[in-house]
MDAnalysis code that builds the backbone (N, CA, C; Angstrom):
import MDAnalysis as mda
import numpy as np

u = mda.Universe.empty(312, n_residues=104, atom_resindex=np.repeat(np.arange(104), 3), trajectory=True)
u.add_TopologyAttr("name", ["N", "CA", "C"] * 104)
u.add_TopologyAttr("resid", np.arange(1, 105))
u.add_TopologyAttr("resname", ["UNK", "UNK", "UNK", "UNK", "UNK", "UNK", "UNK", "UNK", "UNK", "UNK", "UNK", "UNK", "UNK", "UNK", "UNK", "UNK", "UNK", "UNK", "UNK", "UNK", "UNK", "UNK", "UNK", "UNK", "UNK", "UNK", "UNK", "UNK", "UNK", "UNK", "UNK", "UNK", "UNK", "UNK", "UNK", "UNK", "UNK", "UNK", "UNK", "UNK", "UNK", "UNK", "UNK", "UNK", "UNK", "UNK", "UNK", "UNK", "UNK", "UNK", "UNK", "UNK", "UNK", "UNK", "UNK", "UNK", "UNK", "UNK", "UNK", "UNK", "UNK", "UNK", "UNK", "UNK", "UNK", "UNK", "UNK", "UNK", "UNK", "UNK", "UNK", "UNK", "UNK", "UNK", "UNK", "UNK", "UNK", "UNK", "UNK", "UNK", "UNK", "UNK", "UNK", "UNK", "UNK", "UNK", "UNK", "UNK", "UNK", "UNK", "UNK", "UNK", "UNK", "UNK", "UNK", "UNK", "UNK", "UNK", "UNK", "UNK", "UNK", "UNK", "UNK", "UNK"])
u.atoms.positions = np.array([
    [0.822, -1.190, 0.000],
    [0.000, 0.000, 0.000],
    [0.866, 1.254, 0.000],
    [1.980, 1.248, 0.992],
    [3.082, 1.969, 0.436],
    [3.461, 2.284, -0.996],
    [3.490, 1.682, -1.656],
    [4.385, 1.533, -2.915],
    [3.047, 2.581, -4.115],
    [1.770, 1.818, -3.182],
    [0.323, 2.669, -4.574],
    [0.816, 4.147, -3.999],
    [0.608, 4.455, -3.017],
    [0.761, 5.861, -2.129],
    [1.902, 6.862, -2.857],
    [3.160, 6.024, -3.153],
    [3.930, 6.816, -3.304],
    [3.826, 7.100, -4.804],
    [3.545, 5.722, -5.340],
    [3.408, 6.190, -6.643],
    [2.831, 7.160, -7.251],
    [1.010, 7.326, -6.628],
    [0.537, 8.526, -6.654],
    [1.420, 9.494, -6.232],
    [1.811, 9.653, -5.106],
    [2.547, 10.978, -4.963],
    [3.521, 11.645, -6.645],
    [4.111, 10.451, -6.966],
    [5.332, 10.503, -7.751],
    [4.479, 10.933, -8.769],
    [2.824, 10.464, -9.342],
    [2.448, 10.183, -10.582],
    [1.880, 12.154, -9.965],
    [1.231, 12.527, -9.207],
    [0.504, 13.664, -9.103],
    [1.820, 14.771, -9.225],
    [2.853, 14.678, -8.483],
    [3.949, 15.630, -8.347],
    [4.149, 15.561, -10.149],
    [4.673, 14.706, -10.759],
    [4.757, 14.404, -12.438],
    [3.771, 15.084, -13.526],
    [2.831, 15.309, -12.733],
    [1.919, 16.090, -13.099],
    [1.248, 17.824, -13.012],
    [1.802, 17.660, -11.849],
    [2.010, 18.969, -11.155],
    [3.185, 19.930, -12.071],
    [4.252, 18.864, -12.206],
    [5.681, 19.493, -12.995],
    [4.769, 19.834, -14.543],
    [4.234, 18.891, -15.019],
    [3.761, 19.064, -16.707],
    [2.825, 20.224, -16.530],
    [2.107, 20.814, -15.536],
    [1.005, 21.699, -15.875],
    [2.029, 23.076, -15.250],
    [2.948, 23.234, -14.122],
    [3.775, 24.128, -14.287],
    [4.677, 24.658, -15.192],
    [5.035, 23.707, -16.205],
    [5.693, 23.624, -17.505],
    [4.908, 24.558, -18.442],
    [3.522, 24.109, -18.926],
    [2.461, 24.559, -19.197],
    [2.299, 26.074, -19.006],
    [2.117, 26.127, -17.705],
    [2.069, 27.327, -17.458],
    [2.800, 28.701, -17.451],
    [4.288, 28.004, -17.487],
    [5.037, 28.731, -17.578],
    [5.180, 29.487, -18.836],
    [5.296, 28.434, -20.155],
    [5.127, 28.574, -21.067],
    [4.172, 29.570, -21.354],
    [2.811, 29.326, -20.873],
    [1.672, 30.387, -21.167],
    [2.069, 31.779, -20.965],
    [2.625, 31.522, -19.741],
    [2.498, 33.373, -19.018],
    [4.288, 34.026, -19.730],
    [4.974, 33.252, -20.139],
    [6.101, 33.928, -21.083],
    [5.365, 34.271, -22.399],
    [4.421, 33.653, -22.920],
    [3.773, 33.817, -24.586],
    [2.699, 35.063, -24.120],
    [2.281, 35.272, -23.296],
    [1.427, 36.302, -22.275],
    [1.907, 37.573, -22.346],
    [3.373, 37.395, -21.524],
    [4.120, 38.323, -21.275],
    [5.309, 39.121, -22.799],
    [5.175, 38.195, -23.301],
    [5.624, 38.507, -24.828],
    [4.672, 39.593, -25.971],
    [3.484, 38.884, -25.556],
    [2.179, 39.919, -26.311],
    [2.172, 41.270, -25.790],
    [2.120, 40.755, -24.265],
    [1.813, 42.337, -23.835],
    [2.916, 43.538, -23.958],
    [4.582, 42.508, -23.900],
    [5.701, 43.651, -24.506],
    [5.450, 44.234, -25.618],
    [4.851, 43.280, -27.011],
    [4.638, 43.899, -28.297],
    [3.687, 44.440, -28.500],
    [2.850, 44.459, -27.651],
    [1.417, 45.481, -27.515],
    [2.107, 46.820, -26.883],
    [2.866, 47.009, -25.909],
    [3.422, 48.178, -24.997],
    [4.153, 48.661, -26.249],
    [4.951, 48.462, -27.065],
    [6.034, 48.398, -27.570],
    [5.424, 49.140, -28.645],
    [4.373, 48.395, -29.378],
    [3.522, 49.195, -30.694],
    [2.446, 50.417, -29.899],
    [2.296, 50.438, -28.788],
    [1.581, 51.775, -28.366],
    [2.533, 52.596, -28.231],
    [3.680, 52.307, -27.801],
    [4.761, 53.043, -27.659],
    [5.078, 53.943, -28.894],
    [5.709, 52.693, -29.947],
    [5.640, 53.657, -31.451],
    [4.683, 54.399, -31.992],
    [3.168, 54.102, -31.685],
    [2.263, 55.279, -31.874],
    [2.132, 56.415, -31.542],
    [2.670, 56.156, -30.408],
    [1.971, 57.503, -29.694],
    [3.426, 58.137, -30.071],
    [4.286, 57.775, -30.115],
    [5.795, 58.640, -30.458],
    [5.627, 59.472, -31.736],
    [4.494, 58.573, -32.335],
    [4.542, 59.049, -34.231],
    [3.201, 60.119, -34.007],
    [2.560, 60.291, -32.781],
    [1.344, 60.991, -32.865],
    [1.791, 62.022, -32.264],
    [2.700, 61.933, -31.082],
    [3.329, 63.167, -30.716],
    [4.525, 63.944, -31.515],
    [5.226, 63.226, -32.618],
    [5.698, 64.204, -33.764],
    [5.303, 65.041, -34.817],
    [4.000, 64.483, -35.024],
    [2.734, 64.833, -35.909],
    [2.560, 66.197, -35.013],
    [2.149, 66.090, -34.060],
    [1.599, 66.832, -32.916],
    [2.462, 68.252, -32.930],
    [3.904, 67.513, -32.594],
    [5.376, 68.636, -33.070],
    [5.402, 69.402, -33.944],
    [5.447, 68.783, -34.693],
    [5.184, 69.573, -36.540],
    [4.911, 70.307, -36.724],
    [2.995, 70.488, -35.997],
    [2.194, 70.802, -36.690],
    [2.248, 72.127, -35.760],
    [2.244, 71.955, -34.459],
    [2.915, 73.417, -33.770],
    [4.002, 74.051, -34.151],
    [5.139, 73.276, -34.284],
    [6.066, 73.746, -34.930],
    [5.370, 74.901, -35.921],
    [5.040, 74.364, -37.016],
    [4.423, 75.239, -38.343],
    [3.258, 75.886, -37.753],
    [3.222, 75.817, -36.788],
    [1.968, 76.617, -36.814],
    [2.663, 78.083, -36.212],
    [3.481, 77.648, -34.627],
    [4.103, 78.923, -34.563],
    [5.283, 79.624, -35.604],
    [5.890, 78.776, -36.093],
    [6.548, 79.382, -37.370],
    [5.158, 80.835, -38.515],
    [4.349, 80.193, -38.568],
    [3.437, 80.952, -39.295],
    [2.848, 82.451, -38.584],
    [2.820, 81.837, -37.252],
    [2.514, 83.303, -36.393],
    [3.603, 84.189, -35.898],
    [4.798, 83.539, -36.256],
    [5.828, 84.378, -35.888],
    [6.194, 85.326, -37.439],
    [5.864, 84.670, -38.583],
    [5.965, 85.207, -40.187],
    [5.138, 86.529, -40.064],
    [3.771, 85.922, -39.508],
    [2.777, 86.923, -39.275],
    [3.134, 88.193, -38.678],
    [3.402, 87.917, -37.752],
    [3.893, 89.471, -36.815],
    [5.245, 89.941, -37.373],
    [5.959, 89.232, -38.078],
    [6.866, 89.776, -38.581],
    [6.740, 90.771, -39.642],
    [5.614, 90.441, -40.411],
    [5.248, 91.012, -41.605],
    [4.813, 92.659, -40.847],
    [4.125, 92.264, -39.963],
    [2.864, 93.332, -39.113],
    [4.009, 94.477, -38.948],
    [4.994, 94.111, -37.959],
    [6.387, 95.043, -37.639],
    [7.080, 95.501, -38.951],
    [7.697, 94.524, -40.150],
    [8.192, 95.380, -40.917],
    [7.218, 96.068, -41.584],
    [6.337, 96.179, -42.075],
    [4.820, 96.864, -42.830],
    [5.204, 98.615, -41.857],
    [5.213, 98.272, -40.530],
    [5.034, 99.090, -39.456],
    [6.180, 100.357, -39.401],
    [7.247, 99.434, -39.851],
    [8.742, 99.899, -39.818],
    [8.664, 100.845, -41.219],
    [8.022, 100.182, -42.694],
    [8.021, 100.677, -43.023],
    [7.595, 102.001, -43.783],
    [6.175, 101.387, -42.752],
    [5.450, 103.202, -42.705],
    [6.032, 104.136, -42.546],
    [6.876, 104.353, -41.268],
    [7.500, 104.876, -40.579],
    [8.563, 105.632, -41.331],
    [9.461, 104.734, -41.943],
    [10.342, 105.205, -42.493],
    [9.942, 105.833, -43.881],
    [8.765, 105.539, -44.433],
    [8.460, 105.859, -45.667],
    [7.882, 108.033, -45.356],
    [7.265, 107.869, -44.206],
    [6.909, 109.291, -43.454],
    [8.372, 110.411, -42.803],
    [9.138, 109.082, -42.776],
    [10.665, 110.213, -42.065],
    [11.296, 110.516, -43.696],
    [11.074, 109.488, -44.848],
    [11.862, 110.050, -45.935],
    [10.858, 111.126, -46.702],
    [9.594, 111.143, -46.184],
    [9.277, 112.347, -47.013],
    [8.102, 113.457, -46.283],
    [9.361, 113.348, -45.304],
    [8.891, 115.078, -44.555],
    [9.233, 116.040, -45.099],
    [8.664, 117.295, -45.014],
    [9.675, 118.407, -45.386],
    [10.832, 118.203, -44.996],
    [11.701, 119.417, -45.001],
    [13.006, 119.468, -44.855],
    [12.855, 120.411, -43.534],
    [11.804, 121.664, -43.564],
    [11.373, 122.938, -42.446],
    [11.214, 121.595, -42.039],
    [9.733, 120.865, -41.376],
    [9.528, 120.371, -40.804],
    [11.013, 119.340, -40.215],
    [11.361, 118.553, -40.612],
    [12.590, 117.718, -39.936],
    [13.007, 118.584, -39.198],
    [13.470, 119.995, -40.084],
    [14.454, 120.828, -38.736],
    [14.182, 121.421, -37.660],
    [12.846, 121.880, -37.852],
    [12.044, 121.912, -36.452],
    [12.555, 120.898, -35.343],
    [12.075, 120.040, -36.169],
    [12.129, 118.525, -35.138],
    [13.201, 118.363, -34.560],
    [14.031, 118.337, -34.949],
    [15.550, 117.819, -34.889],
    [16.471, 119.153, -33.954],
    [15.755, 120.128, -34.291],
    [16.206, 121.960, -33.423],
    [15.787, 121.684, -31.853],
    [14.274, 121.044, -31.777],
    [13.164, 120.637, -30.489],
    [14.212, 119.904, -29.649],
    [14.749, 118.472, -30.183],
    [14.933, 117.254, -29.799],
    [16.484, 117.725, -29.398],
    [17.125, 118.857, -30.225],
    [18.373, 119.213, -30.042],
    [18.816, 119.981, -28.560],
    [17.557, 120.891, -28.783],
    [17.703, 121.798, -27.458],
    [17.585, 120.952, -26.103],
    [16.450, 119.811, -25.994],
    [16.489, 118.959, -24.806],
    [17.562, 118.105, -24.777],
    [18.259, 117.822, -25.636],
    [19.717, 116.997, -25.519],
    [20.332, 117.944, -24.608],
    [20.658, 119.174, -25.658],
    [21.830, 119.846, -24.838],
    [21.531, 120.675, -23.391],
    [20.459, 120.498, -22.886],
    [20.189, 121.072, -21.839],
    [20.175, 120.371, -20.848],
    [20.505, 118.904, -21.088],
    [21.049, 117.961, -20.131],
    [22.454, 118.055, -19.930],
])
């Protein structure tokens, strides 16, 4: 009766080993999916946040063109009104701006 006893033991432990085998197997083929699942969300979202880059990128590139335009347009009002003042008028100006210089 010994000998049935142990055998079971030997035949259930033998068995025990084949379904841990099993299992092991499973949860590495498990753990493999879920790396290449992490792995391809990973590359998405990397390719959605360069998209993302880009598109700010160009976008503030475009608003910085913008105001650039706004300032030189601005600049060159400006200068288009200083090249065609009178000449009386400038020296006025320049006589005004002269006297508060030198009175510092």
């Amino acid at each position: 009766m010994e000998e049935d006893v142990l055998a079971l033991v030997i035949s259930v432990e033998k068995e025990i080993q084949v379904r841990l085998g099993a299992e092991r197997g499973l949860a590495r083929e498990w753990v493999e999916e879920v790396k290449r699942e992490a792995e391809n969300d990973f590359v998405r979202e990397e390719s959605l946040l360069r998209d993302s880059w880009a598109r700010a990128a160009a976008q503030a590139r475009a608003e910085a063109e913008a105001r650039a335009r706004v300032i030189v347009a601005k600049a060159e009002g400006t200068a288009d009104l200083i090249l065609n003042l009178d000449d009386d008028i400038l020296r006025s100006m320049v006589m005004r701006r002269l006297g508060m210089i030198l009175k510092e």
